[in-house]
C-alpha positions as MATLAB code, in Angstrom:
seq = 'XXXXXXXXXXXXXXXXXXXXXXXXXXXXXXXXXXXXXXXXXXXXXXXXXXXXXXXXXXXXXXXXXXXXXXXXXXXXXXXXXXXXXXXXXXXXXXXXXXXXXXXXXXXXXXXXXXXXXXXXXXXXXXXXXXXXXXXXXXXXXXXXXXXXXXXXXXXXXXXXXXXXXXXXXXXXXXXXXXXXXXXX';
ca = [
      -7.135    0.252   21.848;
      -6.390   -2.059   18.549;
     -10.414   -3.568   19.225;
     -11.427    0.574   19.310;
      -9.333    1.058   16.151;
     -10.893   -2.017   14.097;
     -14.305   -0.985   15.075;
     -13.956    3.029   14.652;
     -12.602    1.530   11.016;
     -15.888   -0.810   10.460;
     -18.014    1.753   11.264;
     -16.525    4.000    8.566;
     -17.958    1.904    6.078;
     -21.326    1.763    5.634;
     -22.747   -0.978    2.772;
     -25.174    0.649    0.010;
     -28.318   -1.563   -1.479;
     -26.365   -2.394   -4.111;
     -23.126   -4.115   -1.674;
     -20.512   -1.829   -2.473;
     -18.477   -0.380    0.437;
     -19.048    3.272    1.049;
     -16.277    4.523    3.115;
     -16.703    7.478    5.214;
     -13.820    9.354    3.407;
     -10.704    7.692    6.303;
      -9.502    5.776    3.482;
      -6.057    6.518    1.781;
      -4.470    4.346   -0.805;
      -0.658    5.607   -1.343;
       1.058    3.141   -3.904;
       4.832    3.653   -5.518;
       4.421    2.206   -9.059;
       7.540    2.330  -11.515;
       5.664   -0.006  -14.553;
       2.378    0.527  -13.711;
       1.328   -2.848  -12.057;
       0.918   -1.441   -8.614;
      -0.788    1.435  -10.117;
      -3.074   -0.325  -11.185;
      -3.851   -2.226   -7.835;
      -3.794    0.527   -5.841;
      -6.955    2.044   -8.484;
      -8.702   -1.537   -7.904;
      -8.151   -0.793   -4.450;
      -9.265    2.620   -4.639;
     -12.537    1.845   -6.295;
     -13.387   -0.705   -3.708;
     -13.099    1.963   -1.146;
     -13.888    5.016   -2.436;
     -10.325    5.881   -0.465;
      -8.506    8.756   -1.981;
      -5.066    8.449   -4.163;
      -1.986    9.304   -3.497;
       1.347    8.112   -5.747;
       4.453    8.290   -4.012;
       7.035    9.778   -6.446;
      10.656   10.208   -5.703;
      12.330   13.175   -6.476;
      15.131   11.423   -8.581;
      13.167    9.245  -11.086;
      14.745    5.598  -11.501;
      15.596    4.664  -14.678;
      13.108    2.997  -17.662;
      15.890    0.389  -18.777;
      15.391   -2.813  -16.975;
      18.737   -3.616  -15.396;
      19.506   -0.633  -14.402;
      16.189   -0.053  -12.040;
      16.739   -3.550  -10.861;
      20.659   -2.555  -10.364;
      19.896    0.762   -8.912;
      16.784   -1.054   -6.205;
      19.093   -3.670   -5.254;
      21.995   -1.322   -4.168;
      19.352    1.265   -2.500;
      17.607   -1.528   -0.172;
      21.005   -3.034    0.590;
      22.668    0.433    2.122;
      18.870    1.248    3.628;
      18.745    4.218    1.020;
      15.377    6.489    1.961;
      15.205    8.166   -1.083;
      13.561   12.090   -1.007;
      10.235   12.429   -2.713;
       8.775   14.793   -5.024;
       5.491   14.926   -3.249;
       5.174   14.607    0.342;
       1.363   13.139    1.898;
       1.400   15.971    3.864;
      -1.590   15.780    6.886;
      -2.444   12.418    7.348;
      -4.602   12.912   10.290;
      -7.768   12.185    8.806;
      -7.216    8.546    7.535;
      -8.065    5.908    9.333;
      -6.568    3.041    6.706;
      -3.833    3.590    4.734;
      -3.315    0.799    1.920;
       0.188    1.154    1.158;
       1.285   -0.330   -2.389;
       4.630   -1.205   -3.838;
       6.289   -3.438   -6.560;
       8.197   -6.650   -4.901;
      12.127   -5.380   -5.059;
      14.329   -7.805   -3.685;
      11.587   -9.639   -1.476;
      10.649   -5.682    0.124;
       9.003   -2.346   -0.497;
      10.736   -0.262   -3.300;
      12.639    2.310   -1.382;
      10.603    5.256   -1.689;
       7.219    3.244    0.116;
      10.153    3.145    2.976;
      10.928    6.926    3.017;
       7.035    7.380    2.920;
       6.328    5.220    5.580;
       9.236    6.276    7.394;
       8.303    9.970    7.091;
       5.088    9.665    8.131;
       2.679    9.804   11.858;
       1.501    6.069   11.009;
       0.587    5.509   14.568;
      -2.813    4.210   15.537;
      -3.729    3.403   11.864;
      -4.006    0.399    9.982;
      -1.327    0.252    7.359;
      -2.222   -2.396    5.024;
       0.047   -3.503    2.219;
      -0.249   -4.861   -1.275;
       2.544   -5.749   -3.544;
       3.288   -6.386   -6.914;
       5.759   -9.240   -7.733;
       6.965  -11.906  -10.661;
       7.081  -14.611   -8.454;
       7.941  -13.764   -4.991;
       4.849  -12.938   -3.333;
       5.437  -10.214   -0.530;
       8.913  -11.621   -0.061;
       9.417  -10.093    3.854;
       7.487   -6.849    3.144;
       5.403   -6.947    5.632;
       7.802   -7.803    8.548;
       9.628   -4.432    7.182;
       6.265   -2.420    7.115;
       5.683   -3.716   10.729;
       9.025   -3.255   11.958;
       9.321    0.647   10.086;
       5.202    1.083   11.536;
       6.019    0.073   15.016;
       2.895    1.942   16.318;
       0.380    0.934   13.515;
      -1.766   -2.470   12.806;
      -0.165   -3.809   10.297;
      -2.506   -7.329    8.825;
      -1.332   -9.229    6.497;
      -1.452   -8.018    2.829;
      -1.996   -8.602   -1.021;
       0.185   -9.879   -3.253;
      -1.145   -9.916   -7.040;
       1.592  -11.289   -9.712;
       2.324   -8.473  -12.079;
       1.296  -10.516  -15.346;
      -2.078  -10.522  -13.821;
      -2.565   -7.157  -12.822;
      -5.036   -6.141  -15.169;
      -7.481   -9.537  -14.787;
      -7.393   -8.770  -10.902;
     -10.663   -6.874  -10.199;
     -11.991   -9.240   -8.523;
      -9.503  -10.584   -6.272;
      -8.566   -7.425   -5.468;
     -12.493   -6.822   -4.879;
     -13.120   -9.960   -2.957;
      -9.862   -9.456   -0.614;
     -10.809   -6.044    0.280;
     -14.558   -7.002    0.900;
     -13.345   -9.660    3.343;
     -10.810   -7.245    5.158;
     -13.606   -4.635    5.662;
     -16.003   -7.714    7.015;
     -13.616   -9.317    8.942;
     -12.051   -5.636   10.675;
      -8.322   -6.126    8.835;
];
């Protein structure tokens, strides 16, 4: 089944004369950003695809001022708080890949990437992270992602510092070129 999955997904790409990926339209990039680094990733990411957007917003917006997000996170992961969102994905059916973005809170997703994941028919797909951080990498995101995507493949992800987020084209481009190669 996972072998069927990884090559249904390669053969959704198909490589134009020029080497950019051409994806068959499977591809979804959904990315929680609250400064704009992951944002910004998950539009790298997009371009790289051609996979469609999709910004997970929660209903309640978290506050600008620093502490007080970083307050707010903290107490939200700790009591396993699934914020609502403003904009639910709605039919996910016809995605293959989902890229799933968030900012690095307290070495995890940002609490609304869990209500989206959480809310969501994941299984069979290929849920593949990519997190922005200061510093701490994808902390133990993507043992959460797994563990809240039971029925998905989850590979390992990307983890671009924040501070570099804008000089990360081709990282980003390079990473994603080697996941489509290599079948996630």
């Amino acid at each position: 089944m996972k072998k069927r999955l990884i090559l249904a997904t390669m053969a959704a790409f198909a490589v134009s004369g020029a080497g950019a990926q051409q994806p068959s339209g499977k591809v979804l990039v959904a990315y929680f950003s609250h400064s704009g680094n992951t944002r910004e990733v998950a539009r790298q990411i997009s371009e790289a695809t051609g996979g469609d957007l999709f910004e997970i917003v929660p209903a309640t917006p978290y506050p600008t001022e620093y502490r007080a997000v970083v307050d707010q996170g903290k107490k939200e992961i700790e009591a396993g708080v699934r914020p609502a969102l403003k904009n639910p994905v709605g039919d996910l059916s016809q995605y293959d890949v989902i890229f799933v973005g968030s900012p690095c809170w307290w070495a995890t997703i940002a609490p609304p990437v869990a209500t989206f994941l959480t809310s969501c028919d994941l299984a069979g797909k290929t849920v593949v992270p990519f997190m922005t951080h200061e510093g701490s990498g994808m902390g133990h995101s993507e043992a959460d992602i797994r563990r809240l995507c039971p029925r998905s493949t989850v590979p390992d992800g990307l983890a671009v510092r924040g501070s570099a987020v804008r000089n990360s084209k081709d990282e980003v481009g390079r990473w994603v070129r080697t996941r489509l190669k290599n079948g996630f």
